[in-house]
VOPA-94792 format. One line per field, with one value per residue (C-alpha): residue number from 0; residue in one letter; x, y, z. Coordinates in nm, 2 decimals. Each point is the difference from the previous one (the first is absolute). Example, Ala and Ser with C-alpha at 12.3 -4.5 7.8 and 13.67 -1.06 7.14 Angstrom:
# residues 2
num	(0; 1) $
residu	(A; S) $
X	(1.23; 0.14) $
Y	(-0.45; 0.34) $
Z	(0.78; -0.07) $
//
This chain:
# residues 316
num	(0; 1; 2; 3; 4; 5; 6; 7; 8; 9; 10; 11; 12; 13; 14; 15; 16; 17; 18; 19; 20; 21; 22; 23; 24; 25; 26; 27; 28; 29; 30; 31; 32; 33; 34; 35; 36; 37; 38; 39; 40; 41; 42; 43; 44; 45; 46; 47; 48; 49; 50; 51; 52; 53; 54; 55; 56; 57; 58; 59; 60; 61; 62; 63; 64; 65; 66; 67; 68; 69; 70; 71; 72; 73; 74; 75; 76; 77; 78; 79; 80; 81; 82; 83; 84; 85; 86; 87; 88; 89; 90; 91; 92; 93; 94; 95; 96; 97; 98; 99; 100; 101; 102; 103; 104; 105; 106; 107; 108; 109; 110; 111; 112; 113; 114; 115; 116; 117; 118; 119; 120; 121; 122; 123; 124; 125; 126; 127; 128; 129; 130; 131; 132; 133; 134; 135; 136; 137; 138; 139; 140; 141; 142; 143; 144; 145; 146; 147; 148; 149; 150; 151; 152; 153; 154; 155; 156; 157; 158; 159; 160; 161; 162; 163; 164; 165; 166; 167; 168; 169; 170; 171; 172; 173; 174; 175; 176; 177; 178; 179; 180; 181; 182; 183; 184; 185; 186; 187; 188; 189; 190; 191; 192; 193; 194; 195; 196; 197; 198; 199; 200; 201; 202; 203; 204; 205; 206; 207; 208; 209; 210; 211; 212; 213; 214; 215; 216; 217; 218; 219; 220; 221; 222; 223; 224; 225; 226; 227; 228; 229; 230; 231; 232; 233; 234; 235; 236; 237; 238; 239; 240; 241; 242; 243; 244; 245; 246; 247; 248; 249; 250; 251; 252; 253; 254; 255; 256; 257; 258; 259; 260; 261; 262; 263; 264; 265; 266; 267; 268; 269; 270; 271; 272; 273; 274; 275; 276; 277; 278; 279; 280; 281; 282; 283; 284; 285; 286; 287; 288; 289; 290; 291; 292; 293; 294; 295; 296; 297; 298; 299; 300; 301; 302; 303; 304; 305; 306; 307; 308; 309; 310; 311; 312; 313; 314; 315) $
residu	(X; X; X; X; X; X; X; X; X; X; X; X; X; X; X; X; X; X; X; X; X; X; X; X; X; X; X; X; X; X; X; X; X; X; X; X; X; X; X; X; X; X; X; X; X; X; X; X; X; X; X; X; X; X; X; X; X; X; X; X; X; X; X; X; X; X; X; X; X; X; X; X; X; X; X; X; X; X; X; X; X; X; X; X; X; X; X; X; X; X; X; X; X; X; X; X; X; X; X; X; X; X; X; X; X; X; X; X; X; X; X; X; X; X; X; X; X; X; X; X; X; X; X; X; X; X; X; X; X; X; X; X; X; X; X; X; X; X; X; X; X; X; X; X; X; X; X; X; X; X; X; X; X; X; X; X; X; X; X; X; X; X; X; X; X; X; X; X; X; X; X; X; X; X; X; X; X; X; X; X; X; X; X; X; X; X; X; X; X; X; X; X; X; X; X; X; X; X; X; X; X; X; X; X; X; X; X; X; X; X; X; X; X; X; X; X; X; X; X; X; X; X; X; X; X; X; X; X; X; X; X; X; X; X; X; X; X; X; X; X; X; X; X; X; X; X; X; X; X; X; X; X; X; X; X; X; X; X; X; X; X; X; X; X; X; X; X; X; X; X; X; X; X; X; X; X; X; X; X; X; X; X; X; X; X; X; X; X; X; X; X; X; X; X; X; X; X; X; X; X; X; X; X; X; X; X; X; X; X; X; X; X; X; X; X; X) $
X	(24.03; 0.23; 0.31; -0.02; -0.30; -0.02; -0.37; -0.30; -0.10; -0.31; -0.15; 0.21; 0.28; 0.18; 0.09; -0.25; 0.21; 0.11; -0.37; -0.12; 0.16; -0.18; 0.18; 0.04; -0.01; 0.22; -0.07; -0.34; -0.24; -0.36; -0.19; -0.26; 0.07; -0.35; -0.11; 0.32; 0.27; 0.37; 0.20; 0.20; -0.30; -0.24; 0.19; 0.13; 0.28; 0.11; 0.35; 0.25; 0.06; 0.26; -0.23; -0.13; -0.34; -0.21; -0.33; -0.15; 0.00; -0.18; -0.31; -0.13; 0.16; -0.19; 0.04; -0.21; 0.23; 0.36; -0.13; -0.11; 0.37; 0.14; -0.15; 0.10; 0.19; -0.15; 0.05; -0.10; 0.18; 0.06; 0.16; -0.14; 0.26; -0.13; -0.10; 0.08; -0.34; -0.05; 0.27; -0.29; -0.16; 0.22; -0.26; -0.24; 0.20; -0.01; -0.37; -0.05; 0.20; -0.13; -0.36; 0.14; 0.13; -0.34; -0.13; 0.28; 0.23; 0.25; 0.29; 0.09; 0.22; 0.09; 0.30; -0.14; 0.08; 0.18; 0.20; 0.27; 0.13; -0.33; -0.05; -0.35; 0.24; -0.04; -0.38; -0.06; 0.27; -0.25; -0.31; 0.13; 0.11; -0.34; -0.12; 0.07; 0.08; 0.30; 0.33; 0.24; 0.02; 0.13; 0.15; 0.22; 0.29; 0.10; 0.26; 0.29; 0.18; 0.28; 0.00; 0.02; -0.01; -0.23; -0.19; -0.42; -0.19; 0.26; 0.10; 0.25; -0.22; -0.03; -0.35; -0.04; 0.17; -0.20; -0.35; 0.20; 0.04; -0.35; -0.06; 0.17; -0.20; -0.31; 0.11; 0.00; 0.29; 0.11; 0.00; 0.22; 0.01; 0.29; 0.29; 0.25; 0.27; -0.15; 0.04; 0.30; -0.21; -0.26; 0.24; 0.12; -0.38; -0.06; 0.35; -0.11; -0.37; 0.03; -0.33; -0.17; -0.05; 0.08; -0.12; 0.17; -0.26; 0.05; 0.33; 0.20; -0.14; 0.26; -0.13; 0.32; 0.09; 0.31; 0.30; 0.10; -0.35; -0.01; 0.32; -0.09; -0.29; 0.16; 0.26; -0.27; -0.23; 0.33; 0.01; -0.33; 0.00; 0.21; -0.30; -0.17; -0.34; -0.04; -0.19; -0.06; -0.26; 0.07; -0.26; -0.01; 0.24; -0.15; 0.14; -0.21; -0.02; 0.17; -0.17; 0.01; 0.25; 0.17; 0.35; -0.04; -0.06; 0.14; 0.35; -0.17; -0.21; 0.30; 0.23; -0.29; -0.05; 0.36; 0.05; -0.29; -0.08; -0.29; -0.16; 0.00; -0.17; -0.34; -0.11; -0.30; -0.19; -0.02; -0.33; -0.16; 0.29; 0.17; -0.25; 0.17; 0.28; -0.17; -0.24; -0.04; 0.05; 0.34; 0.14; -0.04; 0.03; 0.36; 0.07; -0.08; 0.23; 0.35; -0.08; -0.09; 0.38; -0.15; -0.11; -0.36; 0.03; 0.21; -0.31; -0.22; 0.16; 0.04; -0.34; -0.21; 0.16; 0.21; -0.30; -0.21; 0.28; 0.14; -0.35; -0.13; -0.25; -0.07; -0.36; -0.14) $
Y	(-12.57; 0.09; 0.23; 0.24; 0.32; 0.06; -0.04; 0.18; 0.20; 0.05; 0.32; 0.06; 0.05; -0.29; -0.30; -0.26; -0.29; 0.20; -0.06; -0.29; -0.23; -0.11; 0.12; -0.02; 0.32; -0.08; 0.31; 0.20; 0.13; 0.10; 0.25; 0.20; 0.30; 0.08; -0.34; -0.12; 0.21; 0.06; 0.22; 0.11; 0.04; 0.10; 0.26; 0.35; 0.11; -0.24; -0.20; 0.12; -0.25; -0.14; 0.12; 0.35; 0.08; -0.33; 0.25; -0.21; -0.36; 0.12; -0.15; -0.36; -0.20; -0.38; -0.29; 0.19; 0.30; -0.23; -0.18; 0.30; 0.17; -0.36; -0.04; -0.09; -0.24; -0.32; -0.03; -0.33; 0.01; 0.25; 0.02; 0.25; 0.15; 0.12; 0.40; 0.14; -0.06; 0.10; -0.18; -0.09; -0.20; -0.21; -0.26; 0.22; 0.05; -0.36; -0.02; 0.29; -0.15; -0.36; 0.22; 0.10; -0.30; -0.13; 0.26; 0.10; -0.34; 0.22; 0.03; -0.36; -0.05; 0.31; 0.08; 0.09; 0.28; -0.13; 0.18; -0.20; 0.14; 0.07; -0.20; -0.19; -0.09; -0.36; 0.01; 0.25; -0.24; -0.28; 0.18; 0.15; -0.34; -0.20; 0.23; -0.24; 0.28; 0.19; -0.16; 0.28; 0.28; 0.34; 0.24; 0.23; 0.03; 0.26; 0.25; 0.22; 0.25; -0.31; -0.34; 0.00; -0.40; -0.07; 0.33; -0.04; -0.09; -0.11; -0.34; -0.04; -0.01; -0.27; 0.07; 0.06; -0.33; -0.16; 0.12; -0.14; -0.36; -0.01; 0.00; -0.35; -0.15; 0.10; -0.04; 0.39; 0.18; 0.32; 0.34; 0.22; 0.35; 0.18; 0.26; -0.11; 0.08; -0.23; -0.32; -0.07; -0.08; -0.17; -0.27; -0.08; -0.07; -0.18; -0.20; -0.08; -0.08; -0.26; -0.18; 0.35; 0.17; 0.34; 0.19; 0.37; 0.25; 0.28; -0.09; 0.08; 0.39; 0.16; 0.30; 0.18; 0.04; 0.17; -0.15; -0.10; -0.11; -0.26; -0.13; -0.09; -0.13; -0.23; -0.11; -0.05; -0.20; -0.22; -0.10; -0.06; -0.22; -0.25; -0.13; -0.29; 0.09; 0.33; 0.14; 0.38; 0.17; 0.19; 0.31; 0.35; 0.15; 0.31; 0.33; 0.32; 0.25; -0.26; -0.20; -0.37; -0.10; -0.35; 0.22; 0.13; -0.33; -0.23; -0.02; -0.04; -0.30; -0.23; 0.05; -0.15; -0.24; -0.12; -0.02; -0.19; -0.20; -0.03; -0.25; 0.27; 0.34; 0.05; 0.30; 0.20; 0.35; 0.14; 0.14; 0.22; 0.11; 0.01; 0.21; 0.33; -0.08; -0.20; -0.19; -0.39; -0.02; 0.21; -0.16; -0.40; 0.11; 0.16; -0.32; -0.21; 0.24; -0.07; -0.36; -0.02; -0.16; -0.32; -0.33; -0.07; -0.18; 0.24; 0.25; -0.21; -0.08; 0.37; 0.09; -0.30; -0.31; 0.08; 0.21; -0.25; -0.28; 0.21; 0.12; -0.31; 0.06; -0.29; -0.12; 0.29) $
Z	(-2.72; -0.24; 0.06; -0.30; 0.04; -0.33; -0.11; 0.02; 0.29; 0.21; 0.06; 0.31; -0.22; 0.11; -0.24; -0.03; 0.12; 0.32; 0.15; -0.16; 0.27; 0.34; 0.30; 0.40; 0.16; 0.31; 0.20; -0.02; 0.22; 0.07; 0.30; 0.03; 0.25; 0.00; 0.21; 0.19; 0.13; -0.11; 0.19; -0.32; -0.23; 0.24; 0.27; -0.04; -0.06; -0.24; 0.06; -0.19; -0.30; -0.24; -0.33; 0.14; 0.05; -0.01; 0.05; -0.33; 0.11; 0.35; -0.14; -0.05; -0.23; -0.06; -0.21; -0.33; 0.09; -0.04; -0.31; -0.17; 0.06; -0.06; -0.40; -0.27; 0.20; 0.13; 0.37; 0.12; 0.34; 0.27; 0.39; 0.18; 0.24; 0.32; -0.03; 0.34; 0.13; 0.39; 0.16; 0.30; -0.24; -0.18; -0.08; -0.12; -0.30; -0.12; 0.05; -0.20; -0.26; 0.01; -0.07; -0.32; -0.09; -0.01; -0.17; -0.26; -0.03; 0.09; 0.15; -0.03; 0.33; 0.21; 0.28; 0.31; 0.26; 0.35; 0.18; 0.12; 0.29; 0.18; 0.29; -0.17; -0.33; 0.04; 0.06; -0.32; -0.21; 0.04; -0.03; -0.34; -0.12; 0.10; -0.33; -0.30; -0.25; 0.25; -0.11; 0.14; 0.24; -0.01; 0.31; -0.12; 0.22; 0.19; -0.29; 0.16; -0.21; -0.01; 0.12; 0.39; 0.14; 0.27; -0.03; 0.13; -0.29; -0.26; -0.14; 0.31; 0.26; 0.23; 0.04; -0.37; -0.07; 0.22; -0.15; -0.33; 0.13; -0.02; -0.36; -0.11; 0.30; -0.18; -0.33; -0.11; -0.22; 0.11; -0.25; 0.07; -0.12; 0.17; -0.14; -0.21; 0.31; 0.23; -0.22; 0.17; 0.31; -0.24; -0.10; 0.38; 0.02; -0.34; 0.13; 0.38; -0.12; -0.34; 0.04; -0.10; -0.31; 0.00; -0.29; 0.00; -0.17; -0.19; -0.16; 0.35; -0.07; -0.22; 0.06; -0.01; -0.36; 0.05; -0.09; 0.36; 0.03; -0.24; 0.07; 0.38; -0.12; -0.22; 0.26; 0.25; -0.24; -0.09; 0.36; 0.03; -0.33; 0.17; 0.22; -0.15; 0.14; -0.10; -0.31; -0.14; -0.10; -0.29; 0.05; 0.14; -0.23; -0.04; 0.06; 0.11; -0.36; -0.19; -0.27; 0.05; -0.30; -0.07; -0.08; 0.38; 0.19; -0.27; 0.25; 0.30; -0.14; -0.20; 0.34; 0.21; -0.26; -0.06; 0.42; 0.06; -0.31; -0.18; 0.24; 0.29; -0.17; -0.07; -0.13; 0.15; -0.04; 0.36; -0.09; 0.06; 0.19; -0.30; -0.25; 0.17; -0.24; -0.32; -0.14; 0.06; -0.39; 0.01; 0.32; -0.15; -0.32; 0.14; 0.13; -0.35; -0.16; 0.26; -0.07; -0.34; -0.03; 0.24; -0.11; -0.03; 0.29; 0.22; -0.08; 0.15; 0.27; 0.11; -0.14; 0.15; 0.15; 0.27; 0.15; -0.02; 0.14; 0.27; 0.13; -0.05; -0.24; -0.21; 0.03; 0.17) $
//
């Protein structure tokens, strides 16, 4: 990979040496409303959500679906992250995934849905990590309007915490996708439980561009960044009737990237989650751009290694 763009381009419109590079998407996912049920997708009225109306990705999205959104670039990798499947059924989800697995070689390795502080945690921890391909789990915790210690549901809980011990004891990482205001709480975790991986999705959801807004996200991801065994997830950047553009998230991406380090990012597409606010092409092809600077190896690392070290990936 080289770190100049200049070249010719493909008929995307992007340069030519942008998508001729294999990558690791660290954070996709597949459904299909039509067969299984997901209370977001599937009921009415729809939640109220970070990108607007989400009316267009109520529909199945499968493996042919992802790599025709994901060309010109060469995928050869994916985690599936849970998709808020019927929380009754937790197991049900990986099933249906280790289906398409075998019939679309994708995803790779997925992070399973538990949620920790229900009373059959332990029993659904092991049961999700009997399934050779689950390597993490996600339960998003419990968000108040401002970080409130102890509250039901949140990273304080003892019975939270609890559901959270399980995971080193069945050799699962922990994703967590939480508000930038909580990471406060997240590092008191990351700091009490060192044995486990945390990996914090969505770039700690700077959601909030606002002046203010980026600077508590920046003092909250500089505390987090002190925590050896937590990674980012540099993904879900977009912002509702804003284009995706590497001048609007460019910021955002180098601060992650100069607290953490280039051995704990990987970058990821969040889609289809993520086509509300661009195409796969302009979202990777964003991130190319704000690295462009980075040694060969650096790219790779944040374009295809670490995924593949941190979940584990090699040989499958």
């Amino acid at each position: 990979m080289s770190g100049s763009h200049t070249g010719p381009t493909v008929a995307s419109g992007v340069p030519q040496d942008f998508v001729a590079m294999t990558v690791v998407d660290a954070h996709q996912h597949f459904w299909d409303p039509s067969i299984n049920y997901y209370p977001w997708l599937n009921d009415q009225p729809r939640i109220p959500f970070r990108y607007g109306d989400y009316a267009s990705i109520c529909r199945p999205y499968l493996p042919d679906d992802y790599r025709a959104d994901a060309a010109p670039f060469r995928v050869a990798k994916s985690v599936y992250v849970e998709a808020e499947w019927n929380h009754r059924d937790p197991i049900g989800e990986m099933r249906y995934i280790a289906s398409l697995r075998r019939e679309h070689r994708l995803p790779t390795v997925a992070v399973a849905q538990a949620w920790l502080d229900a009373p059959d945690a332990a029993k659904v921890l092991a049961e999700q990590a009997s399934f050779d391909f689950v390597r993490s789990v996600r339960h998003k915790p419990r968000a108040n309007p401002k970080a409130i210690d102890g509250a039901p549901g949140g990273t304080t809980d003892s019975r939270w915490r609890a559901g959270f011990a399980e995971l080193a004891r069945n050799g699962l990482h922990f994703d967590l996708q939480t508000p930038w205001w909580h990471l406060g709480e997240a590092a008191k975790l990351a700091a009490d439980f060192p044995a486990t991986q945390i990996i914090l999705n969505h770039t700690g959801l700077p959601a909030d561009r606002s002046a203010e807004g980026i600077a508590g996200w920046k003092r909250a991801m500089t505390t987090l960044s002190t925590c050896p065994n937590v990674a980012v997830k540099i993904s879900g950047l977009g912002q509702p009737g804003e284009p995706w553009t590497a001048a609007a998230n460019r910021d955002i991406v180098r601060t992650v990237i100069d607290l953490f380090g280039v051995a704990r990012c990987m970058f990821a597409s969040n889609f289809p989650v993520d086509s509300l606010c661009a195409s796969f092409t302009a979202i990777f092809g964003g991130f190319r751009e704000i690295v462009r600077d980075l040694s060969e190896n650096e790219q790779r690392a944040l374009f295809h290694d670490n995924a593949i070290r941190i979940y584990a990936m090699a040989g499958t």
